[in-house]
ZAMARGU-4260 file (C-alpha; in steps of 0.2 Angstrom, whole numbers, plus 5000, padded with zeros to 4 digits):
<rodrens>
0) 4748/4710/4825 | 4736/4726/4823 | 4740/4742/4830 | 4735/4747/4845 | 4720/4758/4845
5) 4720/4773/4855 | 4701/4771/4861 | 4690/4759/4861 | 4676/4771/4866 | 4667/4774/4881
10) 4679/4780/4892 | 4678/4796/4899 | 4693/4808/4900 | 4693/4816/4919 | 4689/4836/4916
15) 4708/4842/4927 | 4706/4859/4934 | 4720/4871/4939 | 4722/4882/4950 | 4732/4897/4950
20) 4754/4898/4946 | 4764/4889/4964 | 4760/4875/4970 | 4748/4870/4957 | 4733/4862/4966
25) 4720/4853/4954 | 4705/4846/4955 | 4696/4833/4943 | 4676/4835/4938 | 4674/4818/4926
30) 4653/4822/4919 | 4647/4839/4914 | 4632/4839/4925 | 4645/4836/4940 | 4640/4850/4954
35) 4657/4843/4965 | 4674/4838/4961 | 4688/4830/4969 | 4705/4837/4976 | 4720/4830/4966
40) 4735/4836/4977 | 4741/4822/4988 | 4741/4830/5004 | 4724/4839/5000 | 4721/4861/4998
45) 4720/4872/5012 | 4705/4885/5013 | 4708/4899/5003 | 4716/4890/4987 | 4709/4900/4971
50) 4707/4891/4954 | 4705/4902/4938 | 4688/4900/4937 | 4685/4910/4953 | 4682/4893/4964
55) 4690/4896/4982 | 4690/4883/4994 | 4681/4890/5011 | 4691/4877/5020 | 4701/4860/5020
60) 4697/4848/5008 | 4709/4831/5010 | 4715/4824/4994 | 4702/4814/4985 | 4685/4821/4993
65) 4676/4834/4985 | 4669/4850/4985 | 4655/4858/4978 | 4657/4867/4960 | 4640/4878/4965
70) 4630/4881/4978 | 4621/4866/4982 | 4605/4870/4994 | 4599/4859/5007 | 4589/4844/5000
75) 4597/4848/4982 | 4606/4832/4972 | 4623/4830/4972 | 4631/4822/4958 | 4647/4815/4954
80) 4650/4801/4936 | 4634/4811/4931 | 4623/4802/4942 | 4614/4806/4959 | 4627/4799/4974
85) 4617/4807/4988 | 4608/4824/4993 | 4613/4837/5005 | 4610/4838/5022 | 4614/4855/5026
90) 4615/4870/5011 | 4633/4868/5004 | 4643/4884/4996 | 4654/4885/4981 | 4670/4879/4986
95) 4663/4870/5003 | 4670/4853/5007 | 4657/4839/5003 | 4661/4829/5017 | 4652/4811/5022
100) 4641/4818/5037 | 4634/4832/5025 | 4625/4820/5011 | 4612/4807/5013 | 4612/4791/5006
105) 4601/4789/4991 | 4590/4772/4989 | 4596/4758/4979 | 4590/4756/4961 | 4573/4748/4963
110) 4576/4730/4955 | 4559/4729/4945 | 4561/4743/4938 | 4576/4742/4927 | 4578/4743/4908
115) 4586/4725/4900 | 4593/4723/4887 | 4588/4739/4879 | 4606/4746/4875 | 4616/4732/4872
120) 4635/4738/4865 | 4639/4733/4847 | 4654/4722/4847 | 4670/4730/4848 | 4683/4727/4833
125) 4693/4710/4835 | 4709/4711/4842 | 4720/4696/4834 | 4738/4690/4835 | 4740/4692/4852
130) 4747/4679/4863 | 4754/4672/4879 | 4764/4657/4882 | 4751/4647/4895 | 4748/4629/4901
135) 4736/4618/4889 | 4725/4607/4900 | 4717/4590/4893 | 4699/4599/4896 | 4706/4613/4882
140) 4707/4625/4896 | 4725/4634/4900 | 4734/4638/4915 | 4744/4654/4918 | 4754/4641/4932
145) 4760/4623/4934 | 4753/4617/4954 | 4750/4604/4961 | 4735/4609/4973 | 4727/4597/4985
150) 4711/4601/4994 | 4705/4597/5009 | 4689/4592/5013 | 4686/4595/5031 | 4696/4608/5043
155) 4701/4596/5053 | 4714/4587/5042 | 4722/4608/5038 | 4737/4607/5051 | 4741/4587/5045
160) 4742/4595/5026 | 4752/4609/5030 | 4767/4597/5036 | 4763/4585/5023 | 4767/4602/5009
165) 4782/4607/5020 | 4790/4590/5018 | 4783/4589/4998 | 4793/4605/4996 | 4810/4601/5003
170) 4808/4581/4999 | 4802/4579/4980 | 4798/4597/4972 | 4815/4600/4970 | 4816/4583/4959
175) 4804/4592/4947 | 4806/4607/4942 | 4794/4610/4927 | 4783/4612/4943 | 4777/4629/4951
180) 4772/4626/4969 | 4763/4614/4980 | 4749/4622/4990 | 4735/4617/5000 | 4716/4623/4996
185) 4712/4623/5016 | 4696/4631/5022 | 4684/4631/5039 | 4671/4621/5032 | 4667/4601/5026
190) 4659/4597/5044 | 4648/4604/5061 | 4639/4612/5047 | 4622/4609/5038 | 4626/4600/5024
195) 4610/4598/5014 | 4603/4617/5019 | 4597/4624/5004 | 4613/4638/5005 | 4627/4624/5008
200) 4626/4623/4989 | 4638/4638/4989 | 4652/4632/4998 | 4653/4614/4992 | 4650/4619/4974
205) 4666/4633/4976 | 4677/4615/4984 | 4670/4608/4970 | 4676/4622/4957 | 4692/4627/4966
210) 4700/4611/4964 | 4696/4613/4946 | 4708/4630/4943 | 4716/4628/4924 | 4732/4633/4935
215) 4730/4615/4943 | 4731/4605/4926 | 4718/4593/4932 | 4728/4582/4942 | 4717/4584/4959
220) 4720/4575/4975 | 4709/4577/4993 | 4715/4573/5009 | 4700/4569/5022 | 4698/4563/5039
225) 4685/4551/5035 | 4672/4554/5048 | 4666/4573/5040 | 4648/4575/5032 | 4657/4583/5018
230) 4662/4568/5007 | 4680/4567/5000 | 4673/4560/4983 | 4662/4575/4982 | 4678/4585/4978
235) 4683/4572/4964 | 4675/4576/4946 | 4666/4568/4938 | 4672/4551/4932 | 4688/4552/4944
240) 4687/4539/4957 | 4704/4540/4964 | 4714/4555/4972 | 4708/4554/4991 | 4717/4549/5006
245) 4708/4546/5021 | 4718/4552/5037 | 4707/4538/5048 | 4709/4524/5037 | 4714/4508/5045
250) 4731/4506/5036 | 4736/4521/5044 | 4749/4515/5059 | 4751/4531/5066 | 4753/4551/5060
255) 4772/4545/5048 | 4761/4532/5037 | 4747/4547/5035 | 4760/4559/5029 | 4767/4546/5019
260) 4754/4542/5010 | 4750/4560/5007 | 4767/4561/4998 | 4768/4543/4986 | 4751/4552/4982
265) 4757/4569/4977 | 4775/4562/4969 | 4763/4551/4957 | 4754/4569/4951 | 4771/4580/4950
270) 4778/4570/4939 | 4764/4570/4926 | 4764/4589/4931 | 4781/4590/4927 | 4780/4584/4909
275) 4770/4598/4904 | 4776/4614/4896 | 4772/4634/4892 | 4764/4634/4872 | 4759/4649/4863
280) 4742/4651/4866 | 4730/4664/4860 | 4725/4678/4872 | 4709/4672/4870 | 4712/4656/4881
285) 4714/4669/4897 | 4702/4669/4911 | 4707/4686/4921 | 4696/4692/4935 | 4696/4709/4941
290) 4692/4716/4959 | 4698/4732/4968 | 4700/4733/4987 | 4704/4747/4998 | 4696/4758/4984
295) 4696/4777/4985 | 4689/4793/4978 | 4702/4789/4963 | 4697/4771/4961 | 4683/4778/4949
300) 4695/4791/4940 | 4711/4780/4935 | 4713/4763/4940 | 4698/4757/4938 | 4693/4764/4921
305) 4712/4758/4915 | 4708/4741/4921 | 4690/4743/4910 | 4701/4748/4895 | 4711/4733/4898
310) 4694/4722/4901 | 4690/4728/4882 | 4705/4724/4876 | 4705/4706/4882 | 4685/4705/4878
315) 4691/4710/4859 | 4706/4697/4859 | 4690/4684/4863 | 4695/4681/4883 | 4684/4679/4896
320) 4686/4693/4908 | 4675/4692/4925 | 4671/4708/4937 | 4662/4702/4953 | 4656/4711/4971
325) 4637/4712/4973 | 4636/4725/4985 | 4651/4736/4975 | 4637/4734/4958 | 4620/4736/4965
330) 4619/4753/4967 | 4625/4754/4950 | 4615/4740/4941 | 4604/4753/4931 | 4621/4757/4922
335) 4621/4736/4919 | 4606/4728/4913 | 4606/4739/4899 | 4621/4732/4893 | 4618/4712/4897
340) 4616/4705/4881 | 4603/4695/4882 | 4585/4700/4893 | 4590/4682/4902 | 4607/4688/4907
345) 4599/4706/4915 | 4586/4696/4923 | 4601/4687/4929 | 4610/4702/4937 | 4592/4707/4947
350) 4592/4690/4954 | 4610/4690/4960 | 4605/4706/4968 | 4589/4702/4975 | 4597/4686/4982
355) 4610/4699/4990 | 4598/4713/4996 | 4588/4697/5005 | 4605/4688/5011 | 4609/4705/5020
360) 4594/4709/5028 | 4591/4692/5036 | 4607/4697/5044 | 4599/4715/5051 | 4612/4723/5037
365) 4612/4734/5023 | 4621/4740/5009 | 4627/4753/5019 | 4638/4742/5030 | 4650/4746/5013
370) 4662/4756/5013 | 4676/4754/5024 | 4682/4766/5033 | 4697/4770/5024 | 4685/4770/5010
375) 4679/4785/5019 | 4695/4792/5022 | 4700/4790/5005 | 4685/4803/4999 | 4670/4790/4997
380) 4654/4794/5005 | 4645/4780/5002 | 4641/4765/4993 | 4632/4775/4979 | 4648/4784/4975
385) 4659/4769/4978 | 4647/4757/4965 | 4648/4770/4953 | 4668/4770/4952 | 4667/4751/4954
390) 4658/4746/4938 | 4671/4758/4927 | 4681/4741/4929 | 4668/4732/4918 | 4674/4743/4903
395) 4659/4744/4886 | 4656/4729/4883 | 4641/4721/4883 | 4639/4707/4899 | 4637/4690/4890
400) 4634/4678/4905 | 4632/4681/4926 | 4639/4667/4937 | 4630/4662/4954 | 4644/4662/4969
405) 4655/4646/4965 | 4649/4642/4948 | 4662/4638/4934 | 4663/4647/4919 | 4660/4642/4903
410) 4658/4658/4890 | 4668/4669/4882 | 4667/4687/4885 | 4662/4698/4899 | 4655/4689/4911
415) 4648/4696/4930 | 4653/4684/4943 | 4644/4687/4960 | 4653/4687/4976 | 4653/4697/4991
420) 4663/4712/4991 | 4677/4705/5005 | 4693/4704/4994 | 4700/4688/5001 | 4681/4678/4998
425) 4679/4685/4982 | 4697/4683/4977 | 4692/4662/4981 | 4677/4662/4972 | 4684/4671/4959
430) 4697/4656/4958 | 4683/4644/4959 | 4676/4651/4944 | 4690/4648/4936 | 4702/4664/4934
435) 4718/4663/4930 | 4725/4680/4934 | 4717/4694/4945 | 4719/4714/4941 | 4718/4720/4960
440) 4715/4740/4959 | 4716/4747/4978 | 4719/4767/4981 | 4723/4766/5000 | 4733/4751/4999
445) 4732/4732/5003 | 4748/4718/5003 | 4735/4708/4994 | 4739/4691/4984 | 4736/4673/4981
450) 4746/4658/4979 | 4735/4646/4964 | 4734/4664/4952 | 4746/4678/4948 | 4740/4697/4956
455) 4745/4713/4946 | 4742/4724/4959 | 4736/4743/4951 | 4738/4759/4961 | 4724/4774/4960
460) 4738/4787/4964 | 4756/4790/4960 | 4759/4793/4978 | 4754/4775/4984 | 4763/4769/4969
465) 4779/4777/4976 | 4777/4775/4995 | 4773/4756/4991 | 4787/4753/4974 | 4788/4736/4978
470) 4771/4730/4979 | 4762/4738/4967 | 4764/4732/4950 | 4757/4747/4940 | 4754/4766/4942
475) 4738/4773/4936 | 4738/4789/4945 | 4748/4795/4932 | 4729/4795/4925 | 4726/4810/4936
480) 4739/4821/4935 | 4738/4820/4916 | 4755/4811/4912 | 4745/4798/4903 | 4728/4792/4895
485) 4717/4779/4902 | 4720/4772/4885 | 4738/4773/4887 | 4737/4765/4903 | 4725/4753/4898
490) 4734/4746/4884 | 4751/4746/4897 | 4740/4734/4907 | 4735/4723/4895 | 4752/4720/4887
495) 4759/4718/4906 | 4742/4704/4909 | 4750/4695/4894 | 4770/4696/4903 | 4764/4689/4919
500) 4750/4675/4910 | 4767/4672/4900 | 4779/4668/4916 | 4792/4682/4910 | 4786/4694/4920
505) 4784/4689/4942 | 4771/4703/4951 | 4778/4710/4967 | 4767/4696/4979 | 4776/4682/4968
510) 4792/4688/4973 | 4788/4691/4991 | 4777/4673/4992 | 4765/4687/4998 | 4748/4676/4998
515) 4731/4678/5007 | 4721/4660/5014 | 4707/4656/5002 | 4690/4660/5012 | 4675/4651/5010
520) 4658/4660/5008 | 4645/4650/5017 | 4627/4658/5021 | 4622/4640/5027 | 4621/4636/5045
525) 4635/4629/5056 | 4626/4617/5068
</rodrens>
């Protein structure tokens, strides 16, 4: 095993500024040509706090929002990661809180104007010898988990499932116990709907996908109704033509022989399930999607870059590492294209984005719709600010491939995988592309999980670490307050990836059973 590099370039190291002996307020500027800086101290600074440099806060700035470095005149740019996040509204001082009603929104990068390709990373050292102990699939794919998932094709069968898993649990789980868990993939969708729109594509082809998870070991089964437009077989791949059962076949005598059949069904695939094993397998057989919810100003300065440090790291050990969330990227997609590899995967990322901006407005919305309040109340002022920290999860390396919502994947590498930026639908097509772990970043907090991929849960500041000790899986405030490195925390994330891939390490929503519903994103119509 090689060892473990303290960099792997790229990264910037936040700028901490103190303030004067007591209670030691800072503050942290991460790009030279920063005119603001964010408040460190986790209740925030009063007005009159004084820093070395003669910087004097001329009133309350809450922790995480900024304040102005120099006096910033009305109209003037205000920058933040080195790049324009909005301009000002009103003239603002030196030491003068930069608060959300005093900047305006800049315009989104204009799509046909981008550079491609043009500054695409030389490949990163290899990182070999490391391992984790995963599930090997017949399709060479591998599984971080051993379930037994079984989808549904239509709504209507969702309640009929749910007792059929309850007595699958406490019936014939227990009799093997090589198995993880027995879930249902249940959704709102498979009929009432459009079938053949053009935009139906999108939610059958994530059915399609999700029942295809490594971390289901290819042994799918659909339960149906038998009347819905959305076809049981659909779900099936290609060459399977077993694994449904029909609630309204004529067999059925009644809800007991539905259920039954439900269970000789499952018990035939646990017990294949249950002959398989954990095998070393090279880290390069991980699939680990990365997403953030409930992001604040510190998203940008710790977590998220950590979480880029570890993408590296995985990218270098030959995984696949996928970073999604369309609306969280297109203010920042200048800062992309230049790194896809190839001119046909940047012209790939505009048209993920222009299918985005177009899916929005024919819904009288904008980008602005993002961020959430307590986005807001976490020190983001808009979604310019919030891209920006956002795509510090995709680390240096260069983009090798770009998924449409849904669409499995199939490279190696870093791969951008589009979905909308609501964690619990991009956490499903996430899983439809075929993760088998997720890095969730969130700075305000979310008791965010899912029950077909384990969730290492990564915490912006040490305070939220604290406050929620037994749900968040990893502390990278510590980034902040200078107690460690992004590299040092980076490197602590990517050992910890491997622990959890491995089974020997359980993140806190494994131990709680803490999971959200999978959600479906349809843009087609429902009739």
């Amino acid at each position: 095993m090689l060892d473990e590099p303290r960099t792997a370039g790229g990264h910037a190291t936040p700028e901490v500024t103190p303030a004067r002996r007591g209670d030691a307020p800072r503050t942290i500027r991460l790009h030279e040509t920063d005119n603001v800086a964010i408040v460190v101290n986790a209740f925030g600074l009063p007005a009159g706090t004084a820093f070395p440099d003669g910087l004097a806060l001329r009133e309350f700035v809450p922790q995480g929002h900024k304040v102005a470095l120099q006096d910033i005149p009305e109209g003037a740019e205000i920058r933040r990661y080195g790049e324009v996040i909005g301009t000002a509204l009103q003239a603002l001082p030196r030491g003068a809180w930069v608060e959300e009603s005093r900047v305006r929104t800049p315009l989104a990068p204009d799509l046909d104007q981008l550079a491609l390709a043009t500054r695409v990373p030389a490949p990163l050292p290899p990182l070999d010898g490391y391992t984790f102990e995963g599930f090997r699939n017949p399709d060479g794919s591998v599984g971080t988990r051993n379930i037994l998932a079984i989808s549904t094709s239509v709504q209507c069968v969702a309640g009929t499932l749910e007792v059929a898993i309850r007595r699958i649990k406490q019936e014939l789980l227990p009799r093997f116990p090589n198995v993880d868990d027995v879930i249902g993939l249940t959704h709102a969708y498979g009929c009432g709907v459009a079938i053949n729109a053009p935009q139906a594509v999108i939610p059958i082809r994530t059915l399609q996908s999700l029942a295809q998870n490594p971390n289901f070991g290819g042994e799918v089964m659909v339960v149906g109704l038998g009347c819905e437009k959305l076809v049981s077989e659909r779900l099936l791949p290609e060459g399977r033509a077993d694994g449904v059962v029909r609630l309204q076949d004529e067999a059925h005598q009644g809800f007991g022989m539905m259920l039954d059949s439900i269970m000789a069904m499952a018990e035939a695939r646990l017990a294949i399930l249950n002959e398989r094993r954990r095998e070393t397998c090279p880290a390069a057989d991980l699939v680990v999607g990365l997403q953030c919810g409930g992001s604040d100003a510190f998203s940008g300065v710790t977590a998220n870059p950590a979480l880029g440090f570890a993408a590296d790291l995985l990218v270098r050990a030959g995984a696949t590492v996928m970073f999604s969330e369309v609306t969280e990227v297109r203010d920042a997609i200048h800062l992309l294209t230049p790194r896809a590899e190839t001119e046909e995967v940047a012209r790939a990322l505009v048209r993920e984005m222009a299918w985005y901006d177009d899916y929005l407005a024919q819904g009288g919305a904008d980008r602005s719709a993002n961020p959430s309040p307590g986005n807001k109340k976490g020190g983001l002022n808009n979604i310019v600010e919030k891209a920006l920290g956002s795509v510090a999860k995709s680390g240096t390396s260069a983009i090798r491939g770009v998924l449409a919502p849904g669409e499995r994947v199939r490279q190696k590498g870093l791969i951008f995988a589009a979905t909308p930026a609501s964690d619990f639908v991009c956490g499903t097509l996430q899983l439809a592309s075929g993760i088998t772990l997720q890095v969730f970043s969130t700075g305000r907090g979310t008791p965010y999980g899912l029950a077909e991929a384990p969730v290492i849960k990564v915490a912006t500041r040490t305070e939220l670490s604290q406050r929620w000790s037994d749900l968040i899986d990893l502390d990278a405030g510590k980034i902040a307050t200078g107690e460690a490195t992004i590299e040092e925390t980076g490197w602590e994330l990517f050992r910890l990836i491997l622990d959890v891939a491995s089974g020997r390490k359980k993140p806190w929503s494994d131990h709680w059973g803490l999971y959200n519903d999978l959600t479906l994103f349809n843009p087609a119509p429902i009739t």
